[in-house]
C-alpha positions in Angstrom: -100.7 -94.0 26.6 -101.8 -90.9 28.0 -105.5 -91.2 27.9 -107.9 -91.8 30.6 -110.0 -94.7 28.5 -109.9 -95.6 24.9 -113.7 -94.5 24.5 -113.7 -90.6 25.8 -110.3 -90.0 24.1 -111.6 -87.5 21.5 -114.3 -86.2 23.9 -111.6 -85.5 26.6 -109.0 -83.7 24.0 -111.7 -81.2 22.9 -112.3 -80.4 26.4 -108.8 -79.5 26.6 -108.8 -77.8 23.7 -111.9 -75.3 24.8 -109.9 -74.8 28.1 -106.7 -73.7 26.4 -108.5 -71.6 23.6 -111.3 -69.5 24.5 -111.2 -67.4 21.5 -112.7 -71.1 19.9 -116.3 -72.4 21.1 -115.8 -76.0 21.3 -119.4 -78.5 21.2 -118.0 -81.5 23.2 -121.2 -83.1 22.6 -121.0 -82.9 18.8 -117.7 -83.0 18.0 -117.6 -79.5 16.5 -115.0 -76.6 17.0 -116.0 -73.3 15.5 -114.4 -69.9 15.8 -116.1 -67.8 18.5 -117.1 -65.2 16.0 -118.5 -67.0 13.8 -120.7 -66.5 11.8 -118.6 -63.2 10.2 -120.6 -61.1 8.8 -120.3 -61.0 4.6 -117.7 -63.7 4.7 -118.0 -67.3 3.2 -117.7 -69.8 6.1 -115.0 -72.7 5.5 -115.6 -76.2 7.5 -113.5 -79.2 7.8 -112.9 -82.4 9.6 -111.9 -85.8 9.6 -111.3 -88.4 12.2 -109.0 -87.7 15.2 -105.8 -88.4 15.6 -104.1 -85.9 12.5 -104.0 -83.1 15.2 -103.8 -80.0 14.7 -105.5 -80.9 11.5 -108.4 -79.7 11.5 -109.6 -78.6 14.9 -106.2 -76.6 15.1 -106.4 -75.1 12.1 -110.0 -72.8 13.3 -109.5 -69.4 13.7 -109.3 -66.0 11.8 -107.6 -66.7 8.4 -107.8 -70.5 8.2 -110.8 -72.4 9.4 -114.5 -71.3 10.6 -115.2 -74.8 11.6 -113.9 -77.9 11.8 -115.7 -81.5 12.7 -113.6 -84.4 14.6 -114.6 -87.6 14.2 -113.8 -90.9 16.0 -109.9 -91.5 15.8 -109.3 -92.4 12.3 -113.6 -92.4 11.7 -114.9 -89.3 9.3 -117.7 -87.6 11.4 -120.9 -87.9 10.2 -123.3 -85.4 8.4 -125.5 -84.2 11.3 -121.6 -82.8 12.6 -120.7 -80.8 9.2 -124.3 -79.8 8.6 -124.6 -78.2 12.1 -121.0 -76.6 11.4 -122.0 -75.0 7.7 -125.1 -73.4 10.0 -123.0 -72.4 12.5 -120.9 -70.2 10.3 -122.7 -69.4 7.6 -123.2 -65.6 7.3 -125.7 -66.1 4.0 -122.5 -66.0 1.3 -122.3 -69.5 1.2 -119.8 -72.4 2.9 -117.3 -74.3 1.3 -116.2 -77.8 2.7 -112.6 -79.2 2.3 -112.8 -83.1 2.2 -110.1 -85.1 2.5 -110.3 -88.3 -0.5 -111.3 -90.6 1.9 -114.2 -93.0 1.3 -115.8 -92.0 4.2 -115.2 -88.1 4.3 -116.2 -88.2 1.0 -119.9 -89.9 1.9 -120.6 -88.0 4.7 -119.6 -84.4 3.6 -121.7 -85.1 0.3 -124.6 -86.1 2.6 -123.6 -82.5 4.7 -124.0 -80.6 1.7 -127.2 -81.7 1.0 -128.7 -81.2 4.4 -127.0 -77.5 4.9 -128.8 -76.8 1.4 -132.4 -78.2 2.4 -131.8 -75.3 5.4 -130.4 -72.8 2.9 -127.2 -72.5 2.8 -125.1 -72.7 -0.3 -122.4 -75.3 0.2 -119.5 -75.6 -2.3 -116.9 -79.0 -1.8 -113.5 -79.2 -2.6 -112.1 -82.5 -2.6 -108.2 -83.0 -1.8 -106.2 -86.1 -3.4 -102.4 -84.8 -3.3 -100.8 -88.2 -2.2 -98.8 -89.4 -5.2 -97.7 -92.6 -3.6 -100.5 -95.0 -4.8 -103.8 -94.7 -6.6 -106.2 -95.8 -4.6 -106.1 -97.4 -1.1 -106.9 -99.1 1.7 -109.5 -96.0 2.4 -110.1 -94.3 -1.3 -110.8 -94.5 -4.1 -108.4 -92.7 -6.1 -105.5 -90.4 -4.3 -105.5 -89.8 -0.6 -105.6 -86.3 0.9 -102.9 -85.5 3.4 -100.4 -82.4 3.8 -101.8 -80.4 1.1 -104.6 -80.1 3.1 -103.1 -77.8 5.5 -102.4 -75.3 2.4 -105.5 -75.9 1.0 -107.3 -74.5 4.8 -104.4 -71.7 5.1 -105.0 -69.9 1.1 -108.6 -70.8 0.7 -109.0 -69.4 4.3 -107.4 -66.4 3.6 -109.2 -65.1 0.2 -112.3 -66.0 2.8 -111.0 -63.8 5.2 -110.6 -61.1 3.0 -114.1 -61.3 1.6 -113.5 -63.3 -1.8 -117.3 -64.5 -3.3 -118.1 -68.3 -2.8 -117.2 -69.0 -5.9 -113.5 -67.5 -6.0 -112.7 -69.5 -2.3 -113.3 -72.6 -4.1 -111.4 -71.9 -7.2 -108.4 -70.7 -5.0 -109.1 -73.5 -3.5 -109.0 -76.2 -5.9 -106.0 -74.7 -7.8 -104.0 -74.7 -4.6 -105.0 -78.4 -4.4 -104.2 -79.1 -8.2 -100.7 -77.1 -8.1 -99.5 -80.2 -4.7 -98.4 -83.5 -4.1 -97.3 -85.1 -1.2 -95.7 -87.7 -0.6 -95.0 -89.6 3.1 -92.7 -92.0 4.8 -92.9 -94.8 8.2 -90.3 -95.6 10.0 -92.7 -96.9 12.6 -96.5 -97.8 13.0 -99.0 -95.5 15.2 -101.0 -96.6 18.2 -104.3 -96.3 18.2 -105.9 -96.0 21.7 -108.8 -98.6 21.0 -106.0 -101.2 20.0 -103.3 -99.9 22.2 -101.0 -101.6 19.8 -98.9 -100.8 16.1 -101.7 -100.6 13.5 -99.7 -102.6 11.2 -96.8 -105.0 10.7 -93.6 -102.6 10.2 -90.3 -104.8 11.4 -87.0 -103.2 12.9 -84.8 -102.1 10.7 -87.3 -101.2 8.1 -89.4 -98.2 6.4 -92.5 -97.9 4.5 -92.0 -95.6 1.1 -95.5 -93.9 0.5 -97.6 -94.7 4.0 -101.2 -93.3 4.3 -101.5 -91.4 6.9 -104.3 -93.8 8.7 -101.2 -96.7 8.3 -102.5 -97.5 4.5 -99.5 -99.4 2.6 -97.2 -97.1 -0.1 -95.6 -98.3 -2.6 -92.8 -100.5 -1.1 -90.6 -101.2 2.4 -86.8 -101.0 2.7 -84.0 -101.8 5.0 -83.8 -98.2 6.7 -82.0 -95.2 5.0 -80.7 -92.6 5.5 -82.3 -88.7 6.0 -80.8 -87.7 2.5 -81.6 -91.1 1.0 -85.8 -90.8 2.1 -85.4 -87.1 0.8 -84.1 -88.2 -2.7 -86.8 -90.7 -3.1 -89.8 -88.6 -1.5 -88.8 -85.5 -3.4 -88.6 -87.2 -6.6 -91.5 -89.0 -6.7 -93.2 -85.4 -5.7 -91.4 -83.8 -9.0 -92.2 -86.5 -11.3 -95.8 -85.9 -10.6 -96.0 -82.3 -10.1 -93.7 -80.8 -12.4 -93.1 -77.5 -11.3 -91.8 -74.4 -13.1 -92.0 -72.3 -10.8 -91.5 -71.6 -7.2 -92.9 -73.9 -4.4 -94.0 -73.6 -1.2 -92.3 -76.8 0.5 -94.0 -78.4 3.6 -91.9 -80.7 6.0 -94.2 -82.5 8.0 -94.0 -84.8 11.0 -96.5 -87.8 11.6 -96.2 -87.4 15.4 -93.3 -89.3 16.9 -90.4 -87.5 14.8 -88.2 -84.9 17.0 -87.9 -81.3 15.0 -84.3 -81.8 15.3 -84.7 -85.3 12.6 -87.2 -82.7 10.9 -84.8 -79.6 10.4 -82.1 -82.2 8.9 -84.6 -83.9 6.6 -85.3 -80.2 5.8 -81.9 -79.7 4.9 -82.1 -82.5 2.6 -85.0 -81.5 1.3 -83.8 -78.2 0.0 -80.8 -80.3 -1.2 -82.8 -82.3 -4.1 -84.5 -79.3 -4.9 -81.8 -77.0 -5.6 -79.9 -80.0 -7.1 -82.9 -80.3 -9.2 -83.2 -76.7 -10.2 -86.7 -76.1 -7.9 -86.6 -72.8 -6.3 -88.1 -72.8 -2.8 -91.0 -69.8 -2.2 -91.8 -70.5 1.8 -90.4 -73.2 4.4 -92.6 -75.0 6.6 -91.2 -77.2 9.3 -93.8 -79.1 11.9 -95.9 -81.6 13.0 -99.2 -80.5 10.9 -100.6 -83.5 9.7 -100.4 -86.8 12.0 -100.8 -90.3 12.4 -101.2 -90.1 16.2 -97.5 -91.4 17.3 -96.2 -92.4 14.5 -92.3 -91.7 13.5 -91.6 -90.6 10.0 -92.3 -87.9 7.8 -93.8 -86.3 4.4 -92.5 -84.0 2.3 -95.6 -81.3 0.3 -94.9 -79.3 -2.3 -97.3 -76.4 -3.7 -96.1 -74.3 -7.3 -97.4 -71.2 -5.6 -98.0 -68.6 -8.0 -97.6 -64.2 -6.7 -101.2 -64.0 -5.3 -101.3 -67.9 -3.9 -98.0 -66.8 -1.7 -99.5 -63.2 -1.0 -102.5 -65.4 0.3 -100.1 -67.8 2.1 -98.2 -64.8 4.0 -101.7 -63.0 4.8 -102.1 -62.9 8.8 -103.4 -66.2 10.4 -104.6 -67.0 14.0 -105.1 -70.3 15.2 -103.5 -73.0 17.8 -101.7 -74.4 15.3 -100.5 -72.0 12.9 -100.4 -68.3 13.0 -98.4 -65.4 12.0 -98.9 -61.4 10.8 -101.7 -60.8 14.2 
């Protein structure tokens, strides 16, 4: 592995982060990466986090039009409250911060906890909580549906209507709506390392996959004998559609968990648009990428959004940060 020692991994990646970015001021200390700006002036501040190891989610994902501030936590550990409360300060211009959670036990604790230290200093803190993974209902880490790739269009259209200087309260309807319009849905084809273990986190022989994987490791809903790019698509996509139901256009996110080469991603992309067309879902917006991780873990997950004309005017508005930007 790359790393120096398994205890100062997360505090030497923000290091590198604050020397690649300097438009981001990066708290090495406290785990916290805010944009260097912040707090803009009559804008609502949006904060994230989660443990390490998802990169760029979240500490990628600061900067104008996305993010204010994002908190990392240990690898696959949700930070703790004193590191979201100190980010809702850090940003808040007096409208109000909203805080996008990720459904997992933990997150879910903490930010809560956040919220209600940010409000004893007097900011107004609104949560929105993201549970998009239709492989299981409740895992190894929640209760109820895990967050994953809708996350990253959660952060990119709630961050937007922020950026154009949408009230509180709109930012976290836009918000949940974007996260009530997605399911995800992901796949293994092998186990990450973590860098305390230096080992697979779970038991995944040759030869096989694991339908519905969390994207900490958490079991889906069943291994196979390996199949094929188009096979995973029909399955992934499917479960997706029986769930969400679209009648409209979607935005469609092809994700990577870390260890998948973009040229596997482009041809599972191709598949992807296969089922969808075959099943008479038009396709909005294309995203290909690794955006949501499980450190080095090989396989992949499909996220699908019914984006509506103002959710994919928000979606195509100008973002700049070091993992996604466009229209700057």
């Amino acid at each position: 592995m790359l790393i120096n020692v398994p205890e100062t991994v997360v505090a030497d990646a923000l290091r590198g982060m604050a020397a690649a970015h300097p438009d981001l001021a990066v708290d090495v200390e406290h785990r916290i990466v805010v944009r260097r700006d912040a707090p803009v002036a009559d804008k609502v501040g949006l904060v994230s986090g989660g443990g390490s190891g998802h990169e760029p989610l979240h500490g990628g994902f600061v900067g104008p039009g996305m993010l204010d501030a994002a908190c990392a936590g240990e690898v696959f550990t949700s930070p703790v409250p004193d590191q979201m409360a100190r980010a809702a300060a850090a940003v808040d211009s007096g409208r109000g911060v909203l805080f996008v959670v990720k459904n997992y036990t933990g997150d879910v604790l903490n930010f809560d906890m956040a919220a209600e230290l940010a409000e004893d200093e007097g900011v107004q803190v609104a949560k929105v909580l993201v549970d998009d993974d239709v492989a299981v209902d409740g895992s190894t880490h929640t209760t109820g549906r895990r967050g994953t790739g809708a996350t990253l269009f959660v952060e990119k259209i709630a961050g937007a209507a922020a950026e154009e200087g949408a009230p509180l309260e709109r930012v976290e309807a836009i918000a949940r709506q974007v996260n009530e319009s997605s399911r995800s849905f992901g796949v293994a084809l092998d186990a990450p390392t973590t860098p305390a273990k230096g080992g697979p986190t779970f038991d995944l022989p040759p030869g096989e996959l694991e339908l519905g994987v969390g994207i900490h490791g958490e079991p889906g809903r069943e291994r196979r004998g390996m199949m094929t790019s188009g096979e995973i698509a029909d399955f992934a996509v499917d479960a997706v559609l029986e769930d969400l139901r679209p009648d409209g256009p979607v935005l469609a996110l092809v994700n990577g968990m870390g260890a998948t080469p973009l040229l596997e991603l482009y041809g599972f992309a191709a598949e992807v648009h296969r089922v969808l067309g075959e099943r008479g879902v038009a396709v909005a917006r294309t995203l290909v990428g690794d955006y949501v991780t499980s450190l080095d873990m090989a396989g992949c997950s499909v996220t699908l959004c019914q984006a509506d004309e103002e959710l994919l005017r928000l979606w195509d508005a100008p973002v700049r940060t070091p993992g996604l930007r466009w229209g700057m």
